[in-house]
N, C-alpha and C positions, 0 to 999 in steps of 0.2 A: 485382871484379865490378861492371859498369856494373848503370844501374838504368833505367829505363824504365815510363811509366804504360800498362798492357795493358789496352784496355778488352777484357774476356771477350767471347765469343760467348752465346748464349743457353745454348749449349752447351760448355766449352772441357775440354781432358785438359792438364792441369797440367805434361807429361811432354813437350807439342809446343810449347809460348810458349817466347819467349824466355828464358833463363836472366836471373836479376836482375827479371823483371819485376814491378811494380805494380798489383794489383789494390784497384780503390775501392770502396766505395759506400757507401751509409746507416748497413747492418747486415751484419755479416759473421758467418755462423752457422755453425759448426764442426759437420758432421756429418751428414750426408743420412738419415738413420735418420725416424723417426715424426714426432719430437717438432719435427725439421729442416724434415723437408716441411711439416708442418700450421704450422709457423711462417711459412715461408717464404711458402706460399699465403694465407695472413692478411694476413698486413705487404703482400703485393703489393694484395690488397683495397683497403687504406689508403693504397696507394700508396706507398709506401717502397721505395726501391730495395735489394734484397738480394743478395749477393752468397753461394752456398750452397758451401763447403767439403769436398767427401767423399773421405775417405781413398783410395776403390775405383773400382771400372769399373760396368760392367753386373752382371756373373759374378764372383765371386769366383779372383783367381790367388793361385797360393803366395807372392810377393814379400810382396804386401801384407797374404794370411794371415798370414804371421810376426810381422806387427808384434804381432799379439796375444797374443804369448808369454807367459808370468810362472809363475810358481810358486803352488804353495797351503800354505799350512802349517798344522799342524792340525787339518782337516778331517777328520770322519765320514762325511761325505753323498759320495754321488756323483751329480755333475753330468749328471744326462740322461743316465748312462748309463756315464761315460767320468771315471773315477776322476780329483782333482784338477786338471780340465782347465782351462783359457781360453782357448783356440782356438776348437774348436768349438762351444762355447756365446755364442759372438758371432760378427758377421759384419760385415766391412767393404765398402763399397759403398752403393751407390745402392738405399735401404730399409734400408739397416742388418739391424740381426738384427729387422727386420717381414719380411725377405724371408722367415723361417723360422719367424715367429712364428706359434703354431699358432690364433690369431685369435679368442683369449679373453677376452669384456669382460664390466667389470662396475663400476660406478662405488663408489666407496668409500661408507660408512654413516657415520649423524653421530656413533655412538660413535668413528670411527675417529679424528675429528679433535679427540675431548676430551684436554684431560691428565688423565693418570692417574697421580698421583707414586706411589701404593703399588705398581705395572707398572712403572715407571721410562720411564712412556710421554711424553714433553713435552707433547703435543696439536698442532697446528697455530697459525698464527698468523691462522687462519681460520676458517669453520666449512662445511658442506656448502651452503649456501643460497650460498653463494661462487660456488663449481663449479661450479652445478646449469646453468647457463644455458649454459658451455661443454663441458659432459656433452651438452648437448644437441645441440650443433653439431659436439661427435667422433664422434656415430651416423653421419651420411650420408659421413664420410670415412673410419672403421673397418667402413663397410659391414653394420651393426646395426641395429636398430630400438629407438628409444629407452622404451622402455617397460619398467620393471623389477619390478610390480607382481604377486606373486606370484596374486592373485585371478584376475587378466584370464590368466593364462595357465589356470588350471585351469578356469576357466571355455571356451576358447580349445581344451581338448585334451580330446575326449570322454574320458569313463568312467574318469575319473586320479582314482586315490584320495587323500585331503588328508590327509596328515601331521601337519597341524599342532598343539600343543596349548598349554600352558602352558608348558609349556617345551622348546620344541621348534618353532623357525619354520623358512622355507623362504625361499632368496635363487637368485634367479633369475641365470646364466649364460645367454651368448649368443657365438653362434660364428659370425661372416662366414658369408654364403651368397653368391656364392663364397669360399673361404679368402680372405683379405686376403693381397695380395702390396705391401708400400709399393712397391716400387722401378718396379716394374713398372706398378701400376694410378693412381699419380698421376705416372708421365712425362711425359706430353702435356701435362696441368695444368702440370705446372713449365714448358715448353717454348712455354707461349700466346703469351708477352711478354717486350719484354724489361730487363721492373722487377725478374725473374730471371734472375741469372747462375750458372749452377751449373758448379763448376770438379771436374771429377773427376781420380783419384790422386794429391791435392793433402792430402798429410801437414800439419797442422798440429803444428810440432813445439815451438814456445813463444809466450808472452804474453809480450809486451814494457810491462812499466810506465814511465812515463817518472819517471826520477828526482827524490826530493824531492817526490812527487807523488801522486795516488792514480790518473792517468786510463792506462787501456791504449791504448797510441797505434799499436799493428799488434800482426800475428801472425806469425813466420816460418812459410813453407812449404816441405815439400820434399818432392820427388819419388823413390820406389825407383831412376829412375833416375841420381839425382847433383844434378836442377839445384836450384834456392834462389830463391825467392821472397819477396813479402811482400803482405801482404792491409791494408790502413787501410781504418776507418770510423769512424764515429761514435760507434757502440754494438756490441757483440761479445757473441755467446751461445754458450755451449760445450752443445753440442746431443748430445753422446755420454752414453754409458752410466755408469751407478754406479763403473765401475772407470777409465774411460778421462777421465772431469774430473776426478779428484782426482789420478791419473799426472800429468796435462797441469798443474795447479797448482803440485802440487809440485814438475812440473822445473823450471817458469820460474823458477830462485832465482837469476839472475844480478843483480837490484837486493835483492829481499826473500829473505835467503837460509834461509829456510825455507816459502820458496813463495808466491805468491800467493794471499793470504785465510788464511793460517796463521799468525795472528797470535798465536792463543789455542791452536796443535797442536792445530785439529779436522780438517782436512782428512785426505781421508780414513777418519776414523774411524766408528763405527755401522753400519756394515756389514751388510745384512741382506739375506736370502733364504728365500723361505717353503719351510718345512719339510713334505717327504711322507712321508705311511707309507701304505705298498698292502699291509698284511699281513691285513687282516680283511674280514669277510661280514657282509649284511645280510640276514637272513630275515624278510620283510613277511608278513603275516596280509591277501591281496589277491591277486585270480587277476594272473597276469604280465601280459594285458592293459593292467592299471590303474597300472601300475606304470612304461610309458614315458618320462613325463615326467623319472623321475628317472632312469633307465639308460639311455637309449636319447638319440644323437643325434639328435633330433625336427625336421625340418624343420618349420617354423610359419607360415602366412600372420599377414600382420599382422592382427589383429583390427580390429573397423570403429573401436573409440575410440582405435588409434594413427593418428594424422595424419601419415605420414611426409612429408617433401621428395618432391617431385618426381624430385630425382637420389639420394634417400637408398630404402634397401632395403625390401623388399613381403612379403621372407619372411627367416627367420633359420632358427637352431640353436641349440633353446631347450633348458637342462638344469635342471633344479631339484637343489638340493644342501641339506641338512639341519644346521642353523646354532642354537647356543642363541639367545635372544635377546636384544638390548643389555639388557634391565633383569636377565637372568640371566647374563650377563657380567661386570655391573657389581657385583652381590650375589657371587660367585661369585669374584672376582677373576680372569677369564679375559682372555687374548688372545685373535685372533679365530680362530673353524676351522671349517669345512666338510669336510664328508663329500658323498663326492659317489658314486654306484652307478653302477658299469663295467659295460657291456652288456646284454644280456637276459639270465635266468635263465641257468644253466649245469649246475648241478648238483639232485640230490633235497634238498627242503628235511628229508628226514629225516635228513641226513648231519652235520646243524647240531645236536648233542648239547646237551644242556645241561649236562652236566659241563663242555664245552668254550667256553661263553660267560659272559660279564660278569654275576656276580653281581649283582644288588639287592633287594634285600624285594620290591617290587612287580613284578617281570619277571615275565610272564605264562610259564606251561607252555607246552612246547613243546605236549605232550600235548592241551592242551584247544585246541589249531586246526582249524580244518573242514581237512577233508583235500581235497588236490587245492586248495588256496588260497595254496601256500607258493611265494613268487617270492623267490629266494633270488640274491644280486647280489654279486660280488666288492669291496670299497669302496678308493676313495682317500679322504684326506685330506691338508688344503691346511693348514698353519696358520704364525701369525703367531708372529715370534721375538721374545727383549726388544731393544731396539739397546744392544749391549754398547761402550762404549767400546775394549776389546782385539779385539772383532772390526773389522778395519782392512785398508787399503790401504796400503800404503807401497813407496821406490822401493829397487827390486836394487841391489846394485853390478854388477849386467850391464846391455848395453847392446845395442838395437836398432837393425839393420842403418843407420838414421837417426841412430842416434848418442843417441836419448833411453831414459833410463833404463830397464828393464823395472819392470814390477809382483809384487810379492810380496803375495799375498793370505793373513794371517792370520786364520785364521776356525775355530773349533769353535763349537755348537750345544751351549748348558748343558744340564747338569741340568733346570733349569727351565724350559726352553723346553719338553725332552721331558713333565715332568711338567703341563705346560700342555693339551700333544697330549693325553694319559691322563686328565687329567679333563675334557675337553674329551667327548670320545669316550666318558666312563663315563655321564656325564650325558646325552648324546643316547641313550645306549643304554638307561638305566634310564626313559626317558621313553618309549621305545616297546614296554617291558615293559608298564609303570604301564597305559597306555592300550590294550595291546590289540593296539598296530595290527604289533607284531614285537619279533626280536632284534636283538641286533649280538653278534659275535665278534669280538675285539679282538685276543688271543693265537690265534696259528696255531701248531701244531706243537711247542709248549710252551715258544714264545717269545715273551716278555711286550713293550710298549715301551720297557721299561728298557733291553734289549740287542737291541729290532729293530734294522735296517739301515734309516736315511732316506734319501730324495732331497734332493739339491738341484733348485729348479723353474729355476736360473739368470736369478731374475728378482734384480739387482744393485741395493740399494737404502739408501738413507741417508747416502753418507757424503761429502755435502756438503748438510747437512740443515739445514731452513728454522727460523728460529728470531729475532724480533725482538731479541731483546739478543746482540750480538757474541761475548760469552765462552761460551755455551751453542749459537751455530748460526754456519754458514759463509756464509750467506744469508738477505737480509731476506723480507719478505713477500711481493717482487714477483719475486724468485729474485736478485736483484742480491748479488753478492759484498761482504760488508762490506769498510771501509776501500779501495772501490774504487767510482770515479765511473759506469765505462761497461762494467762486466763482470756478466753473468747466466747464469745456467746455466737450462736447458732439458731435465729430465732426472730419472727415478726417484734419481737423488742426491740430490734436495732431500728428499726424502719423510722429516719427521718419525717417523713410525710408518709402517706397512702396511696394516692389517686382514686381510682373508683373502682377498681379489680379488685377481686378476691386475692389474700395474702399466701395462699399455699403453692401456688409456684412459684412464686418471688421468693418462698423461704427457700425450696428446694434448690432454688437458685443460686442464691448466696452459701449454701453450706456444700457445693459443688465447688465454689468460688474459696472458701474454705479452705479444703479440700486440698486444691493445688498449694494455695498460702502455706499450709504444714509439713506437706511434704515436701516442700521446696526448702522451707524450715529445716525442717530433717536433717537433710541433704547438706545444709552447710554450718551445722553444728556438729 
């Protein structure tokens, strides 16, 4: 196969160049998803020439759906719906799985980034004052308003009753006003210039180290339909998801033959995904009116002390969700959890028995509530797992239509993860006895958490996790793959821990964070 240097169009389909051809540039970022675009649009700021990688089209086809095939082994939870899937809980294409992400943010809390060895939490190799300045600059492109201040919203939402007490705080959620669609609502962006070159159905199927060596000196690519490519740059970030970097590491073993950056057998491993339980009911002591903020999809103008951008959002979809708080997590030995109240009222808040809720000394009578005051709300819960070393990635002995190995996902949800959810849940619940302000119903139907049914949220996380000494993480501080000069990941993989937020603007976050890292990079190479 002849080889030939392709300079890309602003636009090109991996499937129409020439076979063998050469694609260059600065930075070559495997993966058009969130963490891809918000990179790609950064470095282009700074001027770097980037060359964008995506597996897909516009739409999703079945060729390149398959590639996402793999098994689950283990597993309790069902994934959004669809019992041990990987399919359709990712998406390949231009946006990635933003194209279907349901446009949930919320930046992580500075407990999330302490260690905590008695949790078997590591911490971060940073802290939240890190983030905060690139939390700020993933609002106007997650299409949010950067303001997370539980005060200014209830201040913000007439006649919303405050939850809050001693032990019992409140952590603001926000939802795209319009939904975020990545692929869609930053194509033009990508398409302004042409310091992007975005190459679609362009399978990145291995990392090529050069021998005797630590620097990745290209990528193969290939196409569903047969042809074979190659992508060189300078620096290479693997921009896909929790399950799809550590596949991609682990197959490159044709120099390091247990993968690139598996030096120490972590790739792969820590595996996490925030656990749901929708079995239980909230009965507030509060007419349903006052009760919005926390049930109700609340469209919100931005308040006059949020200063948005110009191009950044005026109104959101603000939810408040019901959180112990860090100094009672800390006391408590908790991981993180929210409760969050599904719709408007639904049912008679006399239906909410007390024989049938959570015990505690101080849980107020149902009995002694003003009547006609009970806004009663079906609940989910969101909560953080421990990162298990046996919950992992690793590669089938089957093989995808490209010839690279599938994924096999070993994953169950301890004991203690569950027992985290149940006192997580006991404690908010006896806090809104204590106080007055309601119930919670944890057991439905005489089935306890022990033996509910959880979700998976399919948020893919940890298991190329950031961590400054090489034996304990697969990535240094700045995401760069140890024992490797020009390889970073870009990606909920790095995520040490979790907390109880949703991971899509934590990634956006980091690949902002990125972003400066390379071109600073650049700049003094």
């Amino acid at each position: 196969m002849s080889s030939r240097v392709y300079r890309a169009e602003v636009l090109s389909d991996a499937r129409s160049v020439p076979d063998g051809s050469v694609f260059r540039a600065d930075v070559a970022v495997v993966g058009g998803g969130p963490a891809g675009i918000a990179l790609a649009l950064a470095l282009r700021a700074h001027g770097v020439s980037v060359l964008l990688l995506e597996s897909g089209g516009f739409e999703p086809d079945e060729a390149t759906t398959s590639l996402n095939e793999g098994t689950v082994v283990g597993d309790e939870l069902i994934f959004t719906g669809v019992p041990s899937d990987l399919t359709t809980v990712r998406q390949r294409g231009l946006g990635g799985t933003g194209n279907i992400w349901g446009s949930v943010c919320r930046p992580l809390e500075p407990i999330d980034f302490e260690p905590r060895p008695d949790l078997d939490l590591p911490g971060w190799p940073f802290g939240l004052a890190e983030l905060d300045p690139y939390y700020a600059r993933s609002a106007p492109i997650c299409n949010v308003l950067d303001e997370w201040d539980a005060d200014l919203w209830l201040r913000a939402v007439d006649d919303t009753v405050d939850l809050r007490a001693e032990r019992l705080d409140l952590a603001i959620f926000q939802m795209a006003l319009p939904r975020k669609v990545f692929g869609r609502d930053h194509r033009e962006q990508l398409m302004r210039d042409a310091s992007v070159e975005v190459c679609l159905w362009a399978n990145v199927v291995r990392c090529n180290v050069e021998p005797a060596s630590d620097v990745i000196t290209s990528v193969d690519v290939a196409t569903t339909t047969g042809k074979r490519h190659r992508a060189e740059a300078r620096c290479f970030v693997l921009a896909t998801g929790g399950i799809e970097v550590p596949r991609l590491l682990l197959a490159s073993n044709d120099v390091r033959p247990a993968g690139i950056g598996n030096d120490n057998d972590l790739v792969g491993r820590f595996f996490m995904d925030h656990i749901v339980y929708s079995g239980g009911r909230v009965l507030l002591n509060a007419r349903a009116s006052s009760t919005k903020l926390y049930s109700e999809l609340r469209v919100c103008q931005a308040p006059p002390e949020v200063h948005a951008s110009e191009e950044g959002a005026r109104h959101a979809i603000v939810l408040a969700s019901l959180v112990p708080p860090a100094e009672v997590r800390r006391s408590e030995r908790l991981r993180g959890c929210a409760a969050l109240l599904i719709g408007p009222p639904d049912f008679d808040g006399r239906a909410l028995a007390a024989k049938d809720a959570v015990r505690a000394r101080d849980i107020a009578d149902i009995a002694g509530f003003p009547r006609r005051r009970h806004a009663v709300h079906p609940m989910l819960v969101e909560a953080e797992v421990r990162p298990d070393p046996q919950n992992r990635v690793v590669l089938s002995s089957e093989r995808d239509s490209l010839g690279v190995p599938k994924v096999e996902l070993r994953y169950r949800p301890s004991a203690d993860d569950r027992d985290n959810l149940r006192r997580g849940l006991e404690l908010l619940a006896a806090e809104l006895g204590r106080t007055g302000a309601g119930r919670m119903q944890i057991e439905r139907n005489g089935v306890d958490l022990e033996h509910a049914q959880l979700w998976g949220s399919a948020h893919h996380m940890g298991t190329t996790r950031m961590h400054v000494d090489p034996n304990r993480g697969v990535v240094d501080a700045n995401g760069r793959v140890h024992a490797t000069a020009n390889l970073f990941v870009a990606s909920s993989a790095v995520f040490p821990s979790v907390g109880f937020a949703n991971p899509t603007f934590t990634i956006v976050a980091l690949a902002l964070r990125l972003a400066d890292h390379l071109a600073e990079r650049m700049r003094l190479k």
